[in-house]
N, C-alpha and C positions, 0 to 999 in steps of 0.2 A: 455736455454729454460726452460719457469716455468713450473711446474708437470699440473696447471692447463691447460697448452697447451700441453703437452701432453695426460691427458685425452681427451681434445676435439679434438685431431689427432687420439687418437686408435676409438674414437666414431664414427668418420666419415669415418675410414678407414673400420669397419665392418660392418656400415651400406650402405656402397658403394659397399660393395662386398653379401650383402643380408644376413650378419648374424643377427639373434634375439639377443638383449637384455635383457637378461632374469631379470636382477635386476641390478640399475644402482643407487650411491649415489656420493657426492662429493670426490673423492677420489676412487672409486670403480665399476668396470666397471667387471660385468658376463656377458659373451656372450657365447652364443649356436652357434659352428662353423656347414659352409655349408660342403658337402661332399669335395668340391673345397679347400678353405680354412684349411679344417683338413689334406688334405693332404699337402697342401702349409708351414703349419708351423709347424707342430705337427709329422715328424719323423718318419711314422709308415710305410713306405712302405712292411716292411713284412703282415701286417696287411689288409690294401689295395690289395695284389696281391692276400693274400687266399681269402679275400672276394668274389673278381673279378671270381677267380678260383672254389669257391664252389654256387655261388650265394647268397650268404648267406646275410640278412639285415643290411644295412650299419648304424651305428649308432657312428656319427662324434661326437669329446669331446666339450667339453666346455672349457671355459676360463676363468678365475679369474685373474684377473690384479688389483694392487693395485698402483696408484699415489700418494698416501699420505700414507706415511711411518708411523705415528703415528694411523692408524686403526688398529685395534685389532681383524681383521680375517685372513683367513688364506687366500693366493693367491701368486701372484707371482706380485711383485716389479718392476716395468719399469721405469727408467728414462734414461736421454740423455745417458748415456753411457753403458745402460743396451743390453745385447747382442739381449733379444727378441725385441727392440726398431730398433736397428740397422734391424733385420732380417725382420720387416715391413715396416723398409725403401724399402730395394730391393725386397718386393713384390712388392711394391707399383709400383715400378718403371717398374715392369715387368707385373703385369697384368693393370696398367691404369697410362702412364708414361704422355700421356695428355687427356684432355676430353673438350667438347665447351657443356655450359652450359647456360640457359636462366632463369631470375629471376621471380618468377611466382607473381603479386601481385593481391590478392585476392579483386574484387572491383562489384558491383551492378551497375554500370554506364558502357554501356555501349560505353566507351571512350577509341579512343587508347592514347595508351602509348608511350614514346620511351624508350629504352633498347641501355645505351653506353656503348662500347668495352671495356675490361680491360684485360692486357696479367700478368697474376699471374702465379709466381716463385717461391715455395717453396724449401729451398736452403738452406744446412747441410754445415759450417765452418767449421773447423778440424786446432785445432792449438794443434802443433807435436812437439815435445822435448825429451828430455827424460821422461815427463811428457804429458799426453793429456788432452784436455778438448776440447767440440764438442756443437755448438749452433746451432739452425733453423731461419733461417731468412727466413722470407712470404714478399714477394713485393709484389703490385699489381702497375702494371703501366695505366694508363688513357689512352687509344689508339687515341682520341681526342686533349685531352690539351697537355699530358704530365707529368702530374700530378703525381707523383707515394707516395704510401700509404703503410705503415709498420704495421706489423701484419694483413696481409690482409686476412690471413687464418681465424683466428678469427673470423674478419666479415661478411666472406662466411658462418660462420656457423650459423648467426643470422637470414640469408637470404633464402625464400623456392625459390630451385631453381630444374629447371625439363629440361631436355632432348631435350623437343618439343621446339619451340618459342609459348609462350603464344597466346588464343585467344587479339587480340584488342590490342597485343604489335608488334611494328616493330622494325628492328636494326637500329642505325645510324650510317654510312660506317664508318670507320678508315681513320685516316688522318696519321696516323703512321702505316709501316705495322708491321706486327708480328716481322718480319727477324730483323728489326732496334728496336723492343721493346727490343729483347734480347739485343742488343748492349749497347742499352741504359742503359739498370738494370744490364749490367753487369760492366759498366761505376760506375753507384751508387758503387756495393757492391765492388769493388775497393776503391771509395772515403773515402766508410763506413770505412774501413779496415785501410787507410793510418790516419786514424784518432786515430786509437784507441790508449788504454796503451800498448808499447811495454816493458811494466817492466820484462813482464813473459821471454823473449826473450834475454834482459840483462841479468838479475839470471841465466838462460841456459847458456848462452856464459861463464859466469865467474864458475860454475860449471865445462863446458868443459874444460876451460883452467887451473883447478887446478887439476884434472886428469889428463891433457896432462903434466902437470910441474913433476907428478909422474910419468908418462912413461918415460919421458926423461930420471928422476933421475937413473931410472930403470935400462935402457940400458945404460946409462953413456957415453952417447957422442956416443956409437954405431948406428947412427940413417940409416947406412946403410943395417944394418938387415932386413933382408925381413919382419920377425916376427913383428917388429917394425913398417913398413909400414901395416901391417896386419890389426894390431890392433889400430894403428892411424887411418885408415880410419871406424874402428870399433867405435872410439870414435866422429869422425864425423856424423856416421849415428844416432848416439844415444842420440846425445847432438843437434845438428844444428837446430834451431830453423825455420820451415814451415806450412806454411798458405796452408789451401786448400778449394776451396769452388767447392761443387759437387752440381748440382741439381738433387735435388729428383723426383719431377714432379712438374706440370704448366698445364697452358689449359686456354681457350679464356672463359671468361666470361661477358655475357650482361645485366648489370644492372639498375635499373632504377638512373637519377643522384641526383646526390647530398655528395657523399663523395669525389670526387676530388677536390672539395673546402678545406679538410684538408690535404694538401699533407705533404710529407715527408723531415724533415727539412734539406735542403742541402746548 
């Protein structure tokens, strides 16, 4: 995941949940947290309870996040493997795990529109060794054609999109339902997967097994030792190389068309 996407994930994630902006550059993201939020990420329940307890004025903190490493103020550093990154995954997932959205476009004609279905999957990878590394993949699938589009997160964010179904915009039904879009994407990120470099996977294996050559040595042909099993299956959990794709969150979205004409190269 580039840092630039995840700037544009914390942006959308505090503006989703009604925090202010307070100053915002490439790489740099201050946000004014809501009462909700300050307590969701920020730790302070002794804080929250006196408050509660004396009625005393609540005044929730702020946040400084830095996506670009090379700024020279002071904040806190999020990327894919950073613990606060991880920790607004599973808000995310808890306070808005789906949402059905409608793309608002701003026009003087007063002409309708049509708005097509698209089931968007945003989707955290996790490949597991003795070593981790963790990506996001954004699908958005076409609920019409089929069509499915990569980084679809991104594109959501180019788009003003609102709650309501617009004045002069109608939906057009799904030809695909939701239940089988999931099937579908999850079909792809399979495909995606069976495709990639499995180098990192070999290096693990051959690692494990030169550990395992020193365990043997170790107990010297004793391989009936409990101790022995112990710790082999110690070297198993630690080396055996695992794939795992969790979704974060998704939600139905009605767009005007035109991007399933680039779909996703499969």
């Amino acid at each position: 995941m580039h840092q630039e996407n995840i700037h544009n994930y914390l942006r959308s994630y505090f503006l989703a949940n009604d925090c202010r902006i307070l100053h915002e550059k490439p790489g740099l993201l201050d946000v004014q947290l809501t009462i909700e939020l300050d307590k969701e990420l920020m730790n302070r329940p002794f804080y929250w309870h006196y408050l509660e307890k004396t009625g005393g004025t609540p005044r929730p903190m702020t946040l400084t996040l830095i996506t670009n490493q090379t700024i020279e103020e002071k904040g806190e550093f999020v990327h894919f493997g950073a613990p606060r990154l991880h920790q607004i995954f599973s808000s995310t997932k808890k306070l808005a795990s789906s949402i059905r959205l409608y793309e608002d476009v701003q026009t003087n004609k007063q002409q309708q529109y049509p708005l097509h279905p698209w089931l968007c999957l945003n989707i955290k990878i996790s490949y597991q060794c003795d070593r981790k590394k963790h990506r996001l993949l954004s699908l958005g699938l076409h609920l019409v054609s089929g069509a499915v589009v990569d980084d679809f997160h991104n594109l959501l964010l180019e788009k003003s999109l609102t709650p309501k179904i617009p004045d002069y915009a109608f939906t057009v039904t799904p030809i695909i339902k939701p239940e089988s879009g999931l099937k579908r994407l999850e079909s792809v990120v399979e495909m995606l997967l069976t495709k990639e470099d499995v180098q990192w996977a070999e290096e693990a294996r051959i690692r494990w097994a030169s550990d395992q050559h020193l365990l043997d040595q170790f107990y010297e042909g004793n391989t009936n030792d409990q101790r022995y099993e112990v710790e082999k299956e110690a070297l198993r959990k630690q080396y055996e190389p695992i794939i795992t794709a969790e979704i974060i969150n998704g939600g139905i979205f009605h767009l005007v068309p035109g991007i399933e004409s680039q779909p996703y190269p499969t």
